[in-house]
C-alpha positions as CSV (number, residue, x, y, z in Angstrom):
1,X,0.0,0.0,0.0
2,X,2.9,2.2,0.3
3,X,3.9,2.9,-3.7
4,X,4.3,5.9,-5.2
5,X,4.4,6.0,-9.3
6,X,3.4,8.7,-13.2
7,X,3.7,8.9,-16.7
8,X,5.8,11.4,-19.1
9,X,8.9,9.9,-20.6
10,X,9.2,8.9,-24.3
11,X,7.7,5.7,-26.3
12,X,10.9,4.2,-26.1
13,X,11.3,3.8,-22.4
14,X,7.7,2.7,-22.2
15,X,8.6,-0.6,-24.9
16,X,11.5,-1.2,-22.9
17,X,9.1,-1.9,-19.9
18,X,6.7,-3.5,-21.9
19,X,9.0,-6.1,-23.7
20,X,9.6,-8.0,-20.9
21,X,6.4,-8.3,-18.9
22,X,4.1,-11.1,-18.3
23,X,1.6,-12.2,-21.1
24,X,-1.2,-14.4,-20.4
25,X,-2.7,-16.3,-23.4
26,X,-5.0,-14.1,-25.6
27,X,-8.5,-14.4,-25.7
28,X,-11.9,-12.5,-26.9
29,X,-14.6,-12.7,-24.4
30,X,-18.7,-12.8,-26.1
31,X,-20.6,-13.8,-23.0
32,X,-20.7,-13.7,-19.5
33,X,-19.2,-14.9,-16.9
34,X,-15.8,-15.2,-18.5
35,X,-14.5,-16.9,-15.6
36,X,-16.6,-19.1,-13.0
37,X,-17.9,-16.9,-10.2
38,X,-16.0,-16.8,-7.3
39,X,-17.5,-18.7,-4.0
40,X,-17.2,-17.2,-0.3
41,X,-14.0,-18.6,0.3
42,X,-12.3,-17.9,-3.0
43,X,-9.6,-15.3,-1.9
44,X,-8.5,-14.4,-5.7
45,X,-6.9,-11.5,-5.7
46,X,-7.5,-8.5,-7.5
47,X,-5.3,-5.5,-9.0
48,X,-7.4,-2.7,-10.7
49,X,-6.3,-0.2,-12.8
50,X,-8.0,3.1,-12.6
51,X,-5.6,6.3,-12.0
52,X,-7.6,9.5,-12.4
53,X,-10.1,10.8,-11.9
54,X,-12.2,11.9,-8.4
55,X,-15.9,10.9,-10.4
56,X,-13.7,7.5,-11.6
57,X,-13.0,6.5,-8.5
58,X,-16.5,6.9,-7.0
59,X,-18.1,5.0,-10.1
60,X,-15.2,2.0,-9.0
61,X,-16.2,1.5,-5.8
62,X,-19.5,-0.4,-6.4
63,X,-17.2,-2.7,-8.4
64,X,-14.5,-3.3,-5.6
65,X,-18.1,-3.7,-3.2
66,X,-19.5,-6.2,-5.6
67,X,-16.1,-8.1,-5.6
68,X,-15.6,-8.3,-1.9
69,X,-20.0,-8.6,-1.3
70,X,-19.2,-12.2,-3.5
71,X,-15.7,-13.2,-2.4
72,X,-14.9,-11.4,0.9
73,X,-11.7,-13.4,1.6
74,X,-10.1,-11.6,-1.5
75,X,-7.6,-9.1,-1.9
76,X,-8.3,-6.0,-4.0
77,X,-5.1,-3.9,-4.8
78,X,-5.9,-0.5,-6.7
79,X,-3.4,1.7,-8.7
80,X,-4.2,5.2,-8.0
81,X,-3.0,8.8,-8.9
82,X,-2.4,10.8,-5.3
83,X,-5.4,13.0,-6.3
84,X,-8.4,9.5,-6.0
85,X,-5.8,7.6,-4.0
86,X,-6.8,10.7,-1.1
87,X,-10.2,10.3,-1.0
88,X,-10.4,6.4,-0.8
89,X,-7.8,6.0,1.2
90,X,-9.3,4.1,4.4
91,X,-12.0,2.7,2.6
92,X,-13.1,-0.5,4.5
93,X,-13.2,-2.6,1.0
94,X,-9.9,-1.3,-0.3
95,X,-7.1,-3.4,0.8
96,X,-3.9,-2.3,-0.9
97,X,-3.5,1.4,-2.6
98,X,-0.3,1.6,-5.0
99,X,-0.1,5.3,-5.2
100,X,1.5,6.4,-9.1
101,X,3.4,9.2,-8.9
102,X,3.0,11.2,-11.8
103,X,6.1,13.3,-11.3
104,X,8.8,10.5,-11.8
105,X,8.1,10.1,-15.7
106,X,8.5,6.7,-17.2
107,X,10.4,5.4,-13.6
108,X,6.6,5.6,-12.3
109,X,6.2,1.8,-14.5
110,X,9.5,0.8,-13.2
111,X,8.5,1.3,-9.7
112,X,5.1,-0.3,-10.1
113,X,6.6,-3.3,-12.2
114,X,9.6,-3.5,-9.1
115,X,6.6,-3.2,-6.4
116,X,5.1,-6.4,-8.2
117,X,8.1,-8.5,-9.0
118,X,7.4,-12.0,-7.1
119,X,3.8,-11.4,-6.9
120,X,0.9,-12.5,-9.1
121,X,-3.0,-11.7,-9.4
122,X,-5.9,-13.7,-10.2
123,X,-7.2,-10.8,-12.1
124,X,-6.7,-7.3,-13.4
125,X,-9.9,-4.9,-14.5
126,X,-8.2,-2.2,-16.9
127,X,-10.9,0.1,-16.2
128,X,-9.2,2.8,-17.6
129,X,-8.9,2.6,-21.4
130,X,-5.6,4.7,-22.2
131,X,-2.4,4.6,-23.2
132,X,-0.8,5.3,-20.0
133,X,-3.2,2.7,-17.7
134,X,-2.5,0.5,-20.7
135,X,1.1,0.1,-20.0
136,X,0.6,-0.7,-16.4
137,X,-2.1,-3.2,-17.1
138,X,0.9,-4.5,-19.3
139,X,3.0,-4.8,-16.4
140,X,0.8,-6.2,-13.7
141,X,1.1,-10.0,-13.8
142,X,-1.7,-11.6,-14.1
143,X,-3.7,-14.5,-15.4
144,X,-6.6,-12.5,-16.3
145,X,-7.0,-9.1,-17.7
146,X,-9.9,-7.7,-18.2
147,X,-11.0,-4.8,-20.1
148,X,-12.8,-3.3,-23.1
149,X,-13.8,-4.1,-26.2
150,X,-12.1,-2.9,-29.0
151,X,-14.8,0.0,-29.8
152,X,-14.5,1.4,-26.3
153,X,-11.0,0.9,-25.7
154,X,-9.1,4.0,-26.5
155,X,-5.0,4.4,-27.4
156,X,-5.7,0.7,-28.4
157,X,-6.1,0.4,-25.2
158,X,-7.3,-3.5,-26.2
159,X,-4.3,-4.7,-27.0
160,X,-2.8,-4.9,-23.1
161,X,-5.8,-7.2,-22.1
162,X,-6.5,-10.8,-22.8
163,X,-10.2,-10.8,-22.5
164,X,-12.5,-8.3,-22.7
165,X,-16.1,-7.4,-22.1
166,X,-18.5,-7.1,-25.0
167,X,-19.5,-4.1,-26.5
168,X,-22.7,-2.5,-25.4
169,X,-24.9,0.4,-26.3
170,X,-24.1,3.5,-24.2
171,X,-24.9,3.4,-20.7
172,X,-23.7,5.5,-17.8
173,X,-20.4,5.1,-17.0
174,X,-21.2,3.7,-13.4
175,X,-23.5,1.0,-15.6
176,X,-20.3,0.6,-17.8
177,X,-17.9,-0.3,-14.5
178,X,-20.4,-2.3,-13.5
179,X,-20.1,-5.1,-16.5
180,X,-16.8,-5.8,-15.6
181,X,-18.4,-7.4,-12.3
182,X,-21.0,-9.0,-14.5
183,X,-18.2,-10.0,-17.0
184,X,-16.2,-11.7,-13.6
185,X,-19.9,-13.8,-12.6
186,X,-20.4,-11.1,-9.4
187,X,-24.1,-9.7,-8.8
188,X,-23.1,-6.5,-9.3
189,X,-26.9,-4.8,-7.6
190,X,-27.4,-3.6,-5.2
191,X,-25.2,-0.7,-5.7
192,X,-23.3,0.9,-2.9
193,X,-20.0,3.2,-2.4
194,X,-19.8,3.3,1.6
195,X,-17.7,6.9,1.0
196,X,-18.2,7.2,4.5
197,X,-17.6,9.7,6.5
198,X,-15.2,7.8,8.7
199,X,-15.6,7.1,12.4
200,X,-12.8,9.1,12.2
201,X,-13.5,12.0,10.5
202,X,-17.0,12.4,12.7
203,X,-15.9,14.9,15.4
204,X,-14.2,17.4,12.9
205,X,-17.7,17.1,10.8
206,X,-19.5,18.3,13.9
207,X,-17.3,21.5,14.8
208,X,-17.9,22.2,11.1
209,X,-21.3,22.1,10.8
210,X,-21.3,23.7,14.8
211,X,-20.5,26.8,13.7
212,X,-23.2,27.4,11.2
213,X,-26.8,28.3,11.8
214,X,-28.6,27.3,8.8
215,X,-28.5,24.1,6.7
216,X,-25.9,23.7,4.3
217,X,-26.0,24.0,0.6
218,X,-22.8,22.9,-0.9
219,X,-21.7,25.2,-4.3
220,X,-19.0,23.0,-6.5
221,X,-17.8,26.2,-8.6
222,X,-15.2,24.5,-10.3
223,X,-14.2,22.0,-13.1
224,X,-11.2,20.5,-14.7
225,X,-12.4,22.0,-18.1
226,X,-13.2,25.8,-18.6
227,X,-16.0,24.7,-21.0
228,X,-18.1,22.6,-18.5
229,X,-17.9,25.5,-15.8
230,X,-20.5,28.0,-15.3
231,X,-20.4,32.2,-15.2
232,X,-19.0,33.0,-11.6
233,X,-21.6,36.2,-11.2
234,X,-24.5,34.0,-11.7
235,X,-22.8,31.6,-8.7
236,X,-22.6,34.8,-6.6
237,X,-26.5,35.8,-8.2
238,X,-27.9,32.0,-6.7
239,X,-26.0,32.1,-3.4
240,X,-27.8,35.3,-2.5
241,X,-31.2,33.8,-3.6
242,X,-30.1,31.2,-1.6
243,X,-29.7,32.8,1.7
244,X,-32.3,34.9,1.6
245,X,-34.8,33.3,0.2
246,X,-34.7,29.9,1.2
247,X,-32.6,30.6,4.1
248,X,-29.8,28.1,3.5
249,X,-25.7,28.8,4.1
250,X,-23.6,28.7,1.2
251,X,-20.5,26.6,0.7
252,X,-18.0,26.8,-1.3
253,X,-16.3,23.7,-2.0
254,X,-14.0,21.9,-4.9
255,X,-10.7,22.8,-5.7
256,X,-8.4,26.1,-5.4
257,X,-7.1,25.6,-8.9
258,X,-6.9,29.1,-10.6
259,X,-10.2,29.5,-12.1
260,X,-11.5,28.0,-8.9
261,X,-10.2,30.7,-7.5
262,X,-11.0,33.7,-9.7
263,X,-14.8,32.4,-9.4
264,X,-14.7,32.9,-5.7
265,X,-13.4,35.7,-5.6
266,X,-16.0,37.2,-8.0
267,X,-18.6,35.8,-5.8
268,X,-17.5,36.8,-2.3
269,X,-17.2,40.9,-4.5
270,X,-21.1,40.8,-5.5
271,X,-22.8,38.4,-2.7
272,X,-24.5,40.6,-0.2
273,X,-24.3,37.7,2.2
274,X,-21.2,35.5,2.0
275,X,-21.0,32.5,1.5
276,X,-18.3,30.3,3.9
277,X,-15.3,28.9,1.1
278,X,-13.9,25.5,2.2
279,X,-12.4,25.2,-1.1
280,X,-9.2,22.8,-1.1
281,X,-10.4,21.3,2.5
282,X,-8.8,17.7,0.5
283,X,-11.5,15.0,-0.4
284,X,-12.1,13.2,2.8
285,X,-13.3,16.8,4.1
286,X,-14.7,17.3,1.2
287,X,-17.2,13.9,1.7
288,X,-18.0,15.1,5.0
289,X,-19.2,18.7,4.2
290,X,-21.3,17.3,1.5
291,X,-22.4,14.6,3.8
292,X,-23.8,17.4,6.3
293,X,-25.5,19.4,3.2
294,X,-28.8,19.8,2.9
295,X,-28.6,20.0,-1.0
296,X,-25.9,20.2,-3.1
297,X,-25.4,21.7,-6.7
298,X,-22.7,21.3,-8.9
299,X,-21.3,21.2,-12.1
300,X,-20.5,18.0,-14.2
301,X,-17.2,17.1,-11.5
302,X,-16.0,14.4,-9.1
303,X,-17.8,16.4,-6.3
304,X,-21.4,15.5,-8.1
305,X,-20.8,12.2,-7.9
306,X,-19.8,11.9,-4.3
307,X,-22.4,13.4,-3.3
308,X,-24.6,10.5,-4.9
309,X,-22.8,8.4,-3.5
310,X,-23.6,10.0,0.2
311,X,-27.9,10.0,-0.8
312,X,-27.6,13.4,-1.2
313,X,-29.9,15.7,-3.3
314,X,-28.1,17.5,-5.8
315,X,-28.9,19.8,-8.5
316,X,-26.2,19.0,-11.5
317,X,-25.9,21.7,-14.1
318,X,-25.2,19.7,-17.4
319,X,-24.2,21.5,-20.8
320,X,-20.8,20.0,-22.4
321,X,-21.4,16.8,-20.9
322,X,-24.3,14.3,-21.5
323,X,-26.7,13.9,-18.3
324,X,-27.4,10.2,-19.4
325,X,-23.5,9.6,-19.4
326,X,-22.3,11.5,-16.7
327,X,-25.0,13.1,-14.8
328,X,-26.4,11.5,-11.1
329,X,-26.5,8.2,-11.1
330,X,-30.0,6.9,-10.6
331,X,-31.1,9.3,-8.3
332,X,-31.9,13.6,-8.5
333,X,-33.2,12.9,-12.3
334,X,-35.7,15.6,-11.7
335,X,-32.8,18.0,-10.4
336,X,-31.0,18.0,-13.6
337,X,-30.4,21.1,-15.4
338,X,-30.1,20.3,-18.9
339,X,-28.6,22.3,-21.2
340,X,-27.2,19.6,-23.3
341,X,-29.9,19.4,-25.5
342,X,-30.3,16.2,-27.1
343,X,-29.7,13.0,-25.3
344,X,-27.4,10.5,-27.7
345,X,-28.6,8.4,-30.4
346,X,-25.6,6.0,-30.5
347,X,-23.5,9.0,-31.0
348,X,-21.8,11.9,-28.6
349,X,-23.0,15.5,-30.1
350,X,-19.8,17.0,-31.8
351,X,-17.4,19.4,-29.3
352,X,-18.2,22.2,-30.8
353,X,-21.9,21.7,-30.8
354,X,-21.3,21.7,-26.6
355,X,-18.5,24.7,-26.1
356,X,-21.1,27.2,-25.3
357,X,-24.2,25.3,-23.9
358,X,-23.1,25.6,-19.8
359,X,-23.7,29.6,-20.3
360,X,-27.4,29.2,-21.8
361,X,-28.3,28.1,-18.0
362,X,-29.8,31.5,-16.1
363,X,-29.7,31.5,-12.4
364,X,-34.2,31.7,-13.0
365,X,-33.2,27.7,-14.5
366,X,-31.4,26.2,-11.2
367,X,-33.7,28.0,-8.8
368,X,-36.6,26.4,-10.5
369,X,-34.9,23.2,-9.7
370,X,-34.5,24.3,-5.8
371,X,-38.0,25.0,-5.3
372,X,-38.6,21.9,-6.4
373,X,-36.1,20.6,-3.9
374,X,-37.9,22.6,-1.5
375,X,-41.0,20.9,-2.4
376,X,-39.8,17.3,-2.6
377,X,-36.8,16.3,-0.7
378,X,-36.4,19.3,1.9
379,X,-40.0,19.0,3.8
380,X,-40.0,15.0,4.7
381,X,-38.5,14.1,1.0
382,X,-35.5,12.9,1.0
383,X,-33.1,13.2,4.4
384,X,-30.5,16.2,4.8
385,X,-29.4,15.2,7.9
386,X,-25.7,13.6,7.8
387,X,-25.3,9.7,7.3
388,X,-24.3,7.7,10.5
């Protein structure tokens, strides 16, 4: 659990690592299970592949509950960029994090493939379909690798695996994970993440929440991309509506990358009441401050999806991204703001078709969607009260 590993260097360096690695028999996968399901007492053990990002790891984690639901003697190791690796370390279900380090270039591989050297896994899900997660699938031994079929696997992503799930119409991505239980014979239903909080993290929750006098509606103002962001005066326009007319405390929460930062201080200039910023409180403070919301509403970013993951309510403004790909997970479907457009019809809407559609939502659009919170989930709906 103690690794630390990342990717730059040049193509060469990566076939040098590559050439010598351990390469199972190769086979195509067309129906399901591809292997027979594990019993109780099975104890395989498990490497997964999935670096980046914050909403990747929360969709994985039904897949390593699933595993360990069906076989709880295994053993589920799980190669993660610092970023993820932060917010799941001390998940119950999580055994063994291998931390990659990003900044060490192409010695990142050598020190995974060093870390592994004497060991072997029963399988490996390459759940992330790139070049880079490629390699390192590559250098994981193991007698099964599992991962996509050659239409979803990107960078050729396919060729590093030795079976492979079949293709499939598009789903959510959390549905997607999901078949690579299904493809391994697990029940992957019910559907849980157990994000916590820990017991751990309980007592700073409460001095948190303590402090404030009104119930908490978490703001995620950020996202890695400037084109799935929204305008940061409309951000300061709802968190006044917000306080005074529905009463509620504005948080600020995500990131403190630059534009993070420029939004916030554009809201904290033109809010007449302002909000509290915990941005860059680091995920596992993060989970508990959107545990101890009332409602939560966010753009199309990791935060969104923990907060699903917690039962939360959230209002998810969607533009770039599609709302049946990437929006809330089975639950807030009536909370979506949808500027998208068009849902798919076997294809993704071209880029440019989705640059601009984040700034056709009006601050009038998402407060629609918070009355109906108000209506719905706030007054004996669904609970705000934090998880215990």
């Amino acid at each position: 659990m103690r690794s630390a590993i990342h990717v730059a260097g040049d193509a060469q360096k990566y076939t040098l690592l590559v050439s010598s690695v351990h390469r199972a028999p190769r086979r195509s996968a067309t129906t399901f299970p591809l292997v027979p399901p594990p019993t109780r007492s099975a104890g395989r053990r498990y490497c997964i592949v999935m670096l980046s990002a914050v909403g990747d790891a929360v969709h994985v984690l039904p897949v390593v509950i699933a595993i360990k639901r069906a076989d709880p003697q295994s053993h589920i190791t799980w190669i993660l960029q610092q970023g993820p690796a932060s917010l799941v370390d001390g998940h119950p279900m999580v055994d063994e994090i291998v931390r990659f380090d990003r900044s060490r270039g192409w010695r990142a591989f050598a020190d995974v493939r060093e870390l592994f050297r004497g060991r072997h896994f029963d399988v490996v899900l390459a759940l992330q379909d790139y070049f880079k997660a490629g390699i390192l699938t590559a250098i994981t031994p193991a007698s099964l690798k599992l991962g996509y079929d050659r239409a979803r696997a990107r960078d050729a992503n396919w060729l590093f695996t030795n079976r492979r799930i079949p293709p499939h119409a598009p789903q959510h991505i959390q549905d997607e994970y999901l078949e690579f239980a299904s493809a391994l014979g697990i029940e992957p239903q019910p559907v849980r993440w157990e994000l916590g909080p820990w017991d751990s993290e309980r007592a700073w929750q409460r001095e948190f929440v303590k402090q404030l006098d009104r119930p908490i509606v978490s703001l995620v103002i950020g996202t890695s991309r400037p084109h799935k962001d929204w305008y940061a005066e409309r951000w300061g326009e709802l968190a006044d509506a917000l306080s005074g007319r529905y009463g509620l405390q504005p948080v600020l929460v995500g990131g403190r990358s630059s534009r993070e930062v420029a939004t916030e201080m554009i809201i904290m200039e033109r809010t007449r009441q302002k909000p509290i910023s915990a941005l860059n409180s680091g995920l596992r403070r993060l989970a508990s401050i959107l545990d101890a919301s009332a409602l939560v509403i966010s753009l199309d970013t990791g935060p969104l999806h923990m907060a699903v993951a917690l039962s939360k309510p959230v209002i998810s403004l969607l533009g770039f991204s599609n709302p049946l790909r990437t929006g809330p997970y089975r639950a807030s479907q009536e909370l979506i703001v949808n500027a998208y457009g068009e849902m798919w019809n076997g294809d993704r809407l071209a880029t440019d078709r989705r640059m601009d559609r984040m700034q056709t939502i009006g601050v009038a659009d998402v407060l629609e969607k918070v009355a109906l919170w108000k209506e719905r989930y706030a007054d004996g709906g669904a609970s705000s009260a934090p998880n215990s």
